[in-house]
Backbone bond lengths (Angstrom), bond angles and torsions (degrees), N, CA, C in turn:
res aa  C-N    CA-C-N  psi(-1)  N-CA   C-N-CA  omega(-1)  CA-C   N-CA-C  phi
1 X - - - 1.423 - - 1.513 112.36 -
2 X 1.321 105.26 -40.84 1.452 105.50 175.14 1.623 123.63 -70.71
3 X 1.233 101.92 4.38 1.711 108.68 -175.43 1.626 93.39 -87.90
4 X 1.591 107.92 -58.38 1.442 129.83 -165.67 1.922 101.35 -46.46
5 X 1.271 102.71 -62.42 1.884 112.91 164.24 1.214 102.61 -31.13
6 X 1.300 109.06 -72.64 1.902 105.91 -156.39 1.287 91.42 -58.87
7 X 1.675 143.03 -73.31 1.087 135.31 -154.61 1.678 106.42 -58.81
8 X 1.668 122.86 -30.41 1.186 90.38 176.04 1.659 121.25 -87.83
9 X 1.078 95.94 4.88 1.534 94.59 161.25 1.813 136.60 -93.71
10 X 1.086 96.48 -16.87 1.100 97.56 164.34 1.638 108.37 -84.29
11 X 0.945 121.51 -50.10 1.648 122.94 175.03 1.692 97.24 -44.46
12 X 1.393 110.87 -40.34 1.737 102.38 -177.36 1.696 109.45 -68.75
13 X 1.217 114.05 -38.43 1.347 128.25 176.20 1.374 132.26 -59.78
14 X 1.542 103.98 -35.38 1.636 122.76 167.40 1.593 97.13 -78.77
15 X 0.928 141.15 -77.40 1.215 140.39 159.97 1.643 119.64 14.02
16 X 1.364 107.27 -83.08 1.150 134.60 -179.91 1.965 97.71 -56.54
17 X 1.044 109.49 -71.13 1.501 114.56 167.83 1.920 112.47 -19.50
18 X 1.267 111.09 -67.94 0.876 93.56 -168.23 1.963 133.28 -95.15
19 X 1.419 84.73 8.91 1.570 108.36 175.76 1.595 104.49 -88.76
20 X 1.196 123.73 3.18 0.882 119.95 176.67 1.512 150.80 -73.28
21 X 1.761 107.58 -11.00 0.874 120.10 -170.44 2.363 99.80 174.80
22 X 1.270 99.04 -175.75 1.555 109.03 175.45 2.123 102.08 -107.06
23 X 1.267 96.35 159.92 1.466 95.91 -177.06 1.561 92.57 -95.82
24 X 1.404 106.12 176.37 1.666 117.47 -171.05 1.196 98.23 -66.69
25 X 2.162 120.10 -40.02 1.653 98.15 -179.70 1.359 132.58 -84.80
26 X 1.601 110.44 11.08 1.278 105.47 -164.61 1.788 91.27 -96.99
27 X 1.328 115.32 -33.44 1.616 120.83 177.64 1.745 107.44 -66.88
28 X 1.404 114.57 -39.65 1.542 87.99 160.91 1.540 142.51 -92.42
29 X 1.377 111.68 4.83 1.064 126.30 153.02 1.444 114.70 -71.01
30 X 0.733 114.83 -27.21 1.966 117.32 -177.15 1.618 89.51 -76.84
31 X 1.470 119.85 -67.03 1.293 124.10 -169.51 1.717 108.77 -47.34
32 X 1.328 122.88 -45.80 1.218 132.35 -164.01 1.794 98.79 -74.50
33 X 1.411 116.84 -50.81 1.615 101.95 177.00 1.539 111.19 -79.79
34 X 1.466 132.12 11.24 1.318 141.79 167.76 1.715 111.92 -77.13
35 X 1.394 92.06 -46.16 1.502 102.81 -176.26 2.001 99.11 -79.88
36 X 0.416 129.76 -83.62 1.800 141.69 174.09 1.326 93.92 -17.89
37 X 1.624 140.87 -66.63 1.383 124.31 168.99 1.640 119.85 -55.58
38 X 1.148 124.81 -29.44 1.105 125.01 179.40 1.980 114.38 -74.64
39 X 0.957 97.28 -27.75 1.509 106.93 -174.58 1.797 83.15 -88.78
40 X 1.123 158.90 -64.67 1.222 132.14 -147.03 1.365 113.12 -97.40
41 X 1.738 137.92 3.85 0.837 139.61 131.03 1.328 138.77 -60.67
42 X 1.644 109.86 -27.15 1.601 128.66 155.13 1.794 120.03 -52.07
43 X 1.442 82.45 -33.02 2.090 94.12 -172.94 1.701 97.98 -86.14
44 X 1.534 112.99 -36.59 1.526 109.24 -170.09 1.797 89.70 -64.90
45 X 0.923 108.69 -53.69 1.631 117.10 -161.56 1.862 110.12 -57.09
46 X 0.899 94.67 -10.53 1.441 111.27 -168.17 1.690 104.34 -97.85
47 X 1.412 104.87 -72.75 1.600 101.69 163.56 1.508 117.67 -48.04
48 X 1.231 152.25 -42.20 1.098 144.45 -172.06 1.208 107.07 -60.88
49 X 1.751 115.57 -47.74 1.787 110.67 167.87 0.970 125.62 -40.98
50 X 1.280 119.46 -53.92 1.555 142.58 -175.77 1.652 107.02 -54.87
51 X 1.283 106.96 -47.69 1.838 120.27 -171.89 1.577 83.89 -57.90
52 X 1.046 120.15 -98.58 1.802 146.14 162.03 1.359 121.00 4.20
53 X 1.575 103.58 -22.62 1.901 112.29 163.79 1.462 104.68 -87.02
54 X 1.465 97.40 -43.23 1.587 107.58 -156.63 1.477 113.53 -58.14
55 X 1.715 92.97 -35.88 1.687 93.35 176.29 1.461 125.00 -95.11
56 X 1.420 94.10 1.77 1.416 102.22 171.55 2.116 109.96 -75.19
57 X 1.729 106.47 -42.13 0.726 96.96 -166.98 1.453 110.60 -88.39
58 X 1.377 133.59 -17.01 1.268 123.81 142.51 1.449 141.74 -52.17
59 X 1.417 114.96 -14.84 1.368 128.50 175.57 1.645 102.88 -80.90
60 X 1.680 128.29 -37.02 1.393 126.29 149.95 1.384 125.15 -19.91
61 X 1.768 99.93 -79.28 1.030 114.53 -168.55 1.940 112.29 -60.48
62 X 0.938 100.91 -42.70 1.891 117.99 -179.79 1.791 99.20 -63.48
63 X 1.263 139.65 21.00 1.199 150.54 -159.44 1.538 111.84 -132.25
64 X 1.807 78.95 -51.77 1.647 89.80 -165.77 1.637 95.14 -85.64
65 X 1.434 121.74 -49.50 1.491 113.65 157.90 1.164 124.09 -23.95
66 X 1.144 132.73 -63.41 1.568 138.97 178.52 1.676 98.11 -45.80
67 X 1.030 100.20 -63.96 1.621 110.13 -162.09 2.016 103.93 -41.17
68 X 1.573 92.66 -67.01 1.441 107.15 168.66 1.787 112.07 -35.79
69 X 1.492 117.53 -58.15 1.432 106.47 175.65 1.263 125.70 -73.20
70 X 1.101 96.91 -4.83 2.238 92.31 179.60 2.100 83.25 -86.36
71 X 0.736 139.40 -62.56 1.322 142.59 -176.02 1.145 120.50 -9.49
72 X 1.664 78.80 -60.12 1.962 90.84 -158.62 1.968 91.88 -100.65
73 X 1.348 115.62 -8.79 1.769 100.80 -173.31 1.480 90.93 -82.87
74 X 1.090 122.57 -53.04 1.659 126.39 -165.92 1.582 112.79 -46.40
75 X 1.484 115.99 -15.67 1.573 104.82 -175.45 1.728 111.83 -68.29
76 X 0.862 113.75 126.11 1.378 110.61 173.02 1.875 135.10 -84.04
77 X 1.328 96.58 -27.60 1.729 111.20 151.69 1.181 119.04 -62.25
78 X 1.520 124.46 135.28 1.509 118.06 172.14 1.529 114.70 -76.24
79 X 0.974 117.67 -26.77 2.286 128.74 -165.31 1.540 67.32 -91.80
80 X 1.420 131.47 -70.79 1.721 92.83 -165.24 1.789 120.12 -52.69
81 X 0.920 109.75 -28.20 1.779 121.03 -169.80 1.645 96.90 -71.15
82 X 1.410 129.61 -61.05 1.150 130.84 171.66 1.837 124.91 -35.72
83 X 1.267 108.74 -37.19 1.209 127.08 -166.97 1.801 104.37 -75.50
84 X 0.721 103.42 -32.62 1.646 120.40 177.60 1.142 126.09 85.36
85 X 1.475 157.00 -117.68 1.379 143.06 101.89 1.472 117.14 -172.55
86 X 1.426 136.41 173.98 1.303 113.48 -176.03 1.945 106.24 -107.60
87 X 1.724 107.57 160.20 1.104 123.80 166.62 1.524 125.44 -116.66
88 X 1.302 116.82 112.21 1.433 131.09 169.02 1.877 105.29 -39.05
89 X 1.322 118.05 110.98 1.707 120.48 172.52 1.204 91.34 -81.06
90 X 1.274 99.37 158.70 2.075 134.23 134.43 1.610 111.91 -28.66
91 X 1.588 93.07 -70.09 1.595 136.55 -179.24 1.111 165.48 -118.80
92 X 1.132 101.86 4.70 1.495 140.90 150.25 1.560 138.75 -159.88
93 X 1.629 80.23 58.50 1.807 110.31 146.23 1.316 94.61 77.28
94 X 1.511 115.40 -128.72 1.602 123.85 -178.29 1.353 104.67 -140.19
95 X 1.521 88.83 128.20 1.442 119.09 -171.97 1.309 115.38 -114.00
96 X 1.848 90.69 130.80 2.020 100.71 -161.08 1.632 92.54 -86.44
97 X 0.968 144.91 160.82 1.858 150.33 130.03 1.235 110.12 -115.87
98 X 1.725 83.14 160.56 1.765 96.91 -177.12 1.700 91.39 -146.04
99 X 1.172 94.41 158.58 2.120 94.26 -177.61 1.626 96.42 -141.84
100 X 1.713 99.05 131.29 1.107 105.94 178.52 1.703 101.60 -106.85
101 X 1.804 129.92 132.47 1.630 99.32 174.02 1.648 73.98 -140.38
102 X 1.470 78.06 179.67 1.829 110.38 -175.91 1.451 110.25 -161.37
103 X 1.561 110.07 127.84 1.367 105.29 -174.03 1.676 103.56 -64.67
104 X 1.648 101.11 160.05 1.421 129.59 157.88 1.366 124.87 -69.22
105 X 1.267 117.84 -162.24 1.909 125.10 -179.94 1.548 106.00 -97.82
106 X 1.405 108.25 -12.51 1.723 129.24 171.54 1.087 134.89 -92.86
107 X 1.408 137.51 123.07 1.243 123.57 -156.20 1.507 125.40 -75.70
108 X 1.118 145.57 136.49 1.412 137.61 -153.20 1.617 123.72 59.07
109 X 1.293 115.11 2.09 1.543 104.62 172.19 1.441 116.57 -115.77
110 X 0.962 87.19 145.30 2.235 101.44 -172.75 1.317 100.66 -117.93
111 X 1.336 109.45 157.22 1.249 143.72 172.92 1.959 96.78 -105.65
112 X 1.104 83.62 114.90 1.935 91.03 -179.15 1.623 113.34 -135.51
113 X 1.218 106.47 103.26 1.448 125.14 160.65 1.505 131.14 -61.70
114 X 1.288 111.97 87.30 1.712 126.08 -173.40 1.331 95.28 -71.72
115 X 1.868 123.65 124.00 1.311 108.27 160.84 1.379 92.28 -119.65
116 X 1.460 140.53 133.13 1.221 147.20 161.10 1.489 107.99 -126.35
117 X 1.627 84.86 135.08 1.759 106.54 170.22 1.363 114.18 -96.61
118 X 1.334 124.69 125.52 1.463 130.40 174.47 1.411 104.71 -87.44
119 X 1.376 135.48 164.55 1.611 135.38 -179.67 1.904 91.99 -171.96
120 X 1.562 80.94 79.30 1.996 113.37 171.04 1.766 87.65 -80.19
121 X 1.342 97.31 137.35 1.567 116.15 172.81 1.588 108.06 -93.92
122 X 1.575 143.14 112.33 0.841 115.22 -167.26 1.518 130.11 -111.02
123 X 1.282 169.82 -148.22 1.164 136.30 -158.06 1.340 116.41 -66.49
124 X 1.732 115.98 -44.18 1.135 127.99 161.65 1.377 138.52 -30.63
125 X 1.954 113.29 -22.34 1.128 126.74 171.62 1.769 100.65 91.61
126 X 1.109 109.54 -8.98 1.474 114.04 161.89 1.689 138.44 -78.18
127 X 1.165 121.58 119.48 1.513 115.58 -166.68 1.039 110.19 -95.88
128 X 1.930 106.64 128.76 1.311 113.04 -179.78 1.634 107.82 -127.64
129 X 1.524 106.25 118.33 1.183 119.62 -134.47 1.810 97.89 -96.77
130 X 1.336 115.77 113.82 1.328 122.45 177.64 1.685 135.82 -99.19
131 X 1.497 110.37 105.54 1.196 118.54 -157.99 1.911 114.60 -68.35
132 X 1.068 113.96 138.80 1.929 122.31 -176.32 1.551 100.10 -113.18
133 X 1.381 114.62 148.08 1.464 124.49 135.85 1.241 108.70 -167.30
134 X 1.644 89.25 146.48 1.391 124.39 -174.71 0.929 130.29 -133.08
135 X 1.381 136.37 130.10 1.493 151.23 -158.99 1.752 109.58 -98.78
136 X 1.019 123.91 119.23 1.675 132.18 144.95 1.131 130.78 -137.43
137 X 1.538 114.68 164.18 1.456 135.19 154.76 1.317 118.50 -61.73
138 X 1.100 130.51 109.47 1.398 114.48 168.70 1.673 106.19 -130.70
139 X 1.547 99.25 153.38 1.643 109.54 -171.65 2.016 91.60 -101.87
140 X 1.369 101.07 116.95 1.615 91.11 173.02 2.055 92.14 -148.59
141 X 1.492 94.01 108.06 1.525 97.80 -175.06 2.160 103.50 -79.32
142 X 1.127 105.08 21.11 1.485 105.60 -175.94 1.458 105.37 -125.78
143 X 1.201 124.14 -20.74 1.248 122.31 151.08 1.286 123.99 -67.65
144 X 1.822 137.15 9.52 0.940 129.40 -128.59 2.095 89.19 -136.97
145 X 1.086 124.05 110.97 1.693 108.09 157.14 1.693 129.26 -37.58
146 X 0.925 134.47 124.93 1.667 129.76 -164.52 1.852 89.22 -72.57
147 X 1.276 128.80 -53.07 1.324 129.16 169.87 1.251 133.29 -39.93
148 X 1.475 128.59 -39.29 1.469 150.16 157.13 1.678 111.89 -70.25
149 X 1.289 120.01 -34.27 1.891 118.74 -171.11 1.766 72.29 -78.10
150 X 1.267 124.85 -78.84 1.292 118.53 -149.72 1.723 118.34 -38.87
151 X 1.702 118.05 -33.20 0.994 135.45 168.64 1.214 112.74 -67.99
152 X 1.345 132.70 -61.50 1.326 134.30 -179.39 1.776 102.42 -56.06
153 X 1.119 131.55 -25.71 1.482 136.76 -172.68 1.403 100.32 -66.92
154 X 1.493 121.13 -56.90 0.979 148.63 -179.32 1.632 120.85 -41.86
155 X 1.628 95.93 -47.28 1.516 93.36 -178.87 1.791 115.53 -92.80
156 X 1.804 98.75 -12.24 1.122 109.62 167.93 2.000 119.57 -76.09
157 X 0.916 101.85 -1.47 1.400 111.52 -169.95 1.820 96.89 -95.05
158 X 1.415 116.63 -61.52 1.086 137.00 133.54 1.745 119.54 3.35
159 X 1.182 113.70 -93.90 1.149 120.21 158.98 1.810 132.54 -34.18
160 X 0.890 107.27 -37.75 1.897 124.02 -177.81 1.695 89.43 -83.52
161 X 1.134 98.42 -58.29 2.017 104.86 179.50 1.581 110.99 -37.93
162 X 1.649 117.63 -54.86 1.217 136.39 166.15 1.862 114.18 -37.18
163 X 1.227 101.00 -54.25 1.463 124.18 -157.34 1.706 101.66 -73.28
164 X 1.255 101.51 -61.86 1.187 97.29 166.06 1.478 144.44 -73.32
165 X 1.613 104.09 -8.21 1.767 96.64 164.16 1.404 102.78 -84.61
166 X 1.418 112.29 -18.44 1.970 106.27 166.97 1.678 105.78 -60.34
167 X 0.543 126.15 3.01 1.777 127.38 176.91 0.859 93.27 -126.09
168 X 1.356 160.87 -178.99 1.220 152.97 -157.12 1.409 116.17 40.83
């Protein structure tokens, strides 16, 4: 009986022993994958800010752009269109344009070169003035000579005529 005691006491004793607590490597292993999740949820959390300005501050600028092209496409005179003129931004201040176009092989459509300067004030109260250009198609039958569309019609009519006896 006295064997059965000691052994169940020591079995009670080991027991107790080792419920007692975590070993040094199991606490820095806990600490070490504590820190490692914490650091790459810090970086996710971090880039998302960063994303979240970026498109904030491009969604500005893509505003004030718009704004600038309804401005300057809507003129319907060419000497007014040539002349250029400036637009008051949201967000970067006041913005000069100038439009360069040249007709196409099509009648009424231009190739028109938007160059606009932005002049953003920046915390400093200093303007640092940022240059744009942009390329389009545009259909504008009032920018157009009635003598030249009829000609340009002409060679476009011409052309399709061509095209299709090549198929045929």
């Amino acid at each position: 009986m006295k064997r059965a005691e000691r052994k169940a006491q020591i079995g009670i004793q080991y027991r107790s022993h080792s419920s007692s607590g975590f070993t040094i490597v199991e606490v820095m292993l806990s600490l070490s994958l504590f820190i490692v999740a914490a650091a790459v949820f810090a970086s996710s959390y971090v880039n998302v800010i960063t994303s979240f300005e970026t498109v904030q501050v491009d969604q500005a600028y893509e505003q004030d752009m718009t704004m600038i092209r309804q401005e300057a496409f809507m003129i319907e005179d060419v000497l007014e269109l040539e002349e250029g003129g400036e637009v008051p931004t949201g967000s970067h201040g006041l913005a000069s344009w100038k439009v360069e176009y040249e007709p196409t092989l099509v009648a009424d459509l231009f190739k028109v070169k938007l160059m606009v300067v932005l002049n953003p004030a920046n915390d400093d109260g200093e303007v640092e003035s940022r240059e744009v250009e942009e390329t389009y198609y545009l259909t504008r039958p009032t920018w157009s000579e009635p003598s030249e569309r009829e000609v340009l019609r002409a060679d476009s009519r011409d052309r399709l005529l061509e095209k299709q006896a090549l198929i045929e």
